[in-house]
Residue frames relative to the residue before (quaternion, step in Angstrom):
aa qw qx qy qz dx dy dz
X 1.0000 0.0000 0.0000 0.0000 0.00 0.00 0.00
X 0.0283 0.7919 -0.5774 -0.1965 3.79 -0.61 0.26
X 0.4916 -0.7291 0.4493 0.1575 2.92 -1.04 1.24
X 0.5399 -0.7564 0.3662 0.0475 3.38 -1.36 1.27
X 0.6693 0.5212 -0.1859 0.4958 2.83 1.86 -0.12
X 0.5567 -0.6576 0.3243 0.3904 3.95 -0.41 0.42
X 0.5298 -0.5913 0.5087 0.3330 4.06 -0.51 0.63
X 0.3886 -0.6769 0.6202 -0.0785 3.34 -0.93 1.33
X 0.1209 0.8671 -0.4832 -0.0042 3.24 -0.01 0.81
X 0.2244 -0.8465 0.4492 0.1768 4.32 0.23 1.81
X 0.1995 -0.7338 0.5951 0.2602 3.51 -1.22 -0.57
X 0.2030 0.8462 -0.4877 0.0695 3.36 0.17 0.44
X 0.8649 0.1114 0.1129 0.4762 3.41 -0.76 0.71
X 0.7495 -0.3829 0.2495 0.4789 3.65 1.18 1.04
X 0.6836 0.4904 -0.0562 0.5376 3.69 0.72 -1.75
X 0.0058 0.6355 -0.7627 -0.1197 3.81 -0.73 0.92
X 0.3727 -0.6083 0.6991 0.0488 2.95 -2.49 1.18
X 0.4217 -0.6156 0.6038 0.2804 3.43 -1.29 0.27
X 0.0717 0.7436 -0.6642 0.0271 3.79 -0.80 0.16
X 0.0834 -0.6629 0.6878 -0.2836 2.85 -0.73 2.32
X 0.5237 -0.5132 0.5198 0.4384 3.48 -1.00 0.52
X 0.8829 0.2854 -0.2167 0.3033 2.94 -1.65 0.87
X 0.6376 0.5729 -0.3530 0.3749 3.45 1.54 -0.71
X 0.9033 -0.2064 0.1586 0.3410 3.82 -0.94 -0.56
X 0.6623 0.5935 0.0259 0.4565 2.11 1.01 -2.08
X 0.5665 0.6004 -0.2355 0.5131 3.72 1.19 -1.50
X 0.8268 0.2331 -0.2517 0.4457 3.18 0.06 -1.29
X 0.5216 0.4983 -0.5156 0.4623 3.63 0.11 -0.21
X 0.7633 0.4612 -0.3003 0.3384 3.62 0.27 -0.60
X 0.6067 0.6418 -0.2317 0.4078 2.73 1.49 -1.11
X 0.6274 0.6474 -0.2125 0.3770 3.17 1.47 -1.75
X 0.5706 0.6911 -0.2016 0.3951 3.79 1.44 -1.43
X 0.6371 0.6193 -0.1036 0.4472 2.97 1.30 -2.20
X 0.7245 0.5488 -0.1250 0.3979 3.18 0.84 -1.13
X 0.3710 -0.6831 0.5131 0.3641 3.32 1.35 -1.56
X 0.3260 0.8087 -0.3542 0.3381 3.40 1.61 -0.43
X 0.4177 -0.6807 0.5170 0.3082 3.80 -0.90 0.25
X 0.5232 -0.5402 0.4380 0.4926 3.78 -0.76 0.51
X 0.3740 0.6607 -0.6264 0.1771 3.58 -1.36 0.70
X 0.4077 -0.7808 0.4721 0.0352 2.85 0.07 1.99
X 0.3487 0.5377 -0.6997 0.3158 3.16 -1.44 1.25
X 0.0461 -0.6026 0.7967 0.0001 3.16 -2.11 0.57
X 0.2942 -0.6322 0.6933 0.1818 3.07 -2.52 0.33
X 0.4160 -0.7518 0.4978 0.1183 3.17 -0.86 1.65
X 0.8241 0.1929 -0.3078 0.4345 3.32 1.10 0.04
X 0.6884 -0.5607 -0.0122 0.4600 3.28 1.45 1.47
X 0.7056 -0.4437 0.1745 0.5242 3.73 -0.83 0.97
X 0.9028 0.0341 -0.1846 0.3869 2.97 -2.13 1.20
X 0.5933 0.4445 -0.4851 0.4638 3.70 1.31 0.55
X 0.6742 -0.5513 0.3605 0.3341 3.25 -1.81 1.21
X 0.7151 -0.2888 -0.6364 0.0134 2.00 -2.05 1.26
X 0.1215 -0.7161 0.5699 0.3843 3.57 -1.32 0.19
X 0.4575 -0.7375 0.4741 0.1480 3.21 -1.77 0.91
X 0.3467 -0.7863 0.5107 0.0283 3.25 -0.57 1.08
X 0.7295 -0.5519 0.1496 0.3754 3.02 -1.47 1.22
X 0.4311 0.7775 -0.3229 0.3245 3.45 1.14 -1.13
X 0.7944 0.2618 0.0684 0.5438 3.39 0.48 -1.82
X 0.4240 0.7194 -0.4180 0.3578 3.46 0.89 0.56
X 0.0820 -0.7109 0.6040 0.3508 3.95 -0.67 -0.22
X 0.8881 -0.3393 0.2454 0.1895 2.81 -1.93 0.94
X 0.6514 0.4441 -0.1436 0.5982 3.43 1.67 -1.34
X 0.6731 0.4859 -0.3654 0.4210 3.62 0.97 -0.62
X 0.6519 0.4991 -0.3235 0.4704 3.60 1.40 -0.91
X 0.5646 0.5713 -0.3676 0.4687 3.87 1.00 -0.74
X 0.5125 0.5919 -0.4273 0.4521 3.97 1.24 -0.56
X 0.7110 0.5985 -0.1486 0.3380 3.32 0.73 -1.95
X 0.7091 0.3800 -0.2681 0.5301 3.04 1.19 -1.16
X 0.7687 0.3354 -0.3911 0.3791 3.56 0.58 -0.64
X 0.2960 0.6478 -0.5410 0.4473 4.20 1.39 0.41
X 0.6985 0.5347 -0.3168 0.3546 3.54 0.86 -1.59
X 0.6949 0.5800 -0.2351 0.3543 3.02 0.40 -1.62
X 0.6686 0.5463 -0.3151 0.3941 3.31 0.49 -1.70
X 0.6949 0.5794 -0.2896 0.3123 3.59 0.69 -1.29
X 0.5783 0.6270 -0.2474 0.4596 2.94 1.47 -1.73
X 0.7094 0.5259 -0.2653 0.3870 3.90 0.60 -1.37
X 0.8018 0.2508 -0.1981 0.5049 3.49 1.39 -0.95
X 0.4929 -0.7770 0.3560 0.1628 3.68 1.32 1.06
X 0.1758 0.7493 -0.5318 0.3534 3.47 1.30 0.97
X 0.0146 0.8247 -0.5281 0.2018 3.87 0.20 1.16
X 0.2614 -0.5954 0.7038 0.2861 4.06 -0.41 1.03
């Protein structure tokens, strides 16, 4: 899929993230943004498109995104 929107590039914690719809990083932020509890997941073929992966089926590096999307968001208090 190629995504229609421009690459987001975060810093958090030394370590720079992409944010692309739908990736880790996104949702975790999104999830913050929202007020949402942490519950890692992403869409590999961009938000609210099929399939979404869950924490379960996730690697270790994909869930450290999520958490640091969360965090970052949390630190810079971006709140809907």
């Amino acid at each position: 899929m190629t995504q229609d929107f421009a690459t987001m590039y975060i810093t958090y914690m030394d370590k720079t993230y992409e944010q692309i719809h739908g990736n880790p990083f996104d949702r975790g932020s999104a999830d913050s943004y929202y007020s949402r509890p942490r519950e890692p997941h992403y869409f590999p073929n961009g938000t609210g498109h099929a399939p979404r992966i869950s924490e379960v089926n996730m690697t270790a590096v994909e869930v450290r995104q999520y958490d640091a999307g969360y965090s970052s968001n949390e630190r810079d208090g971006f709140k809907k």
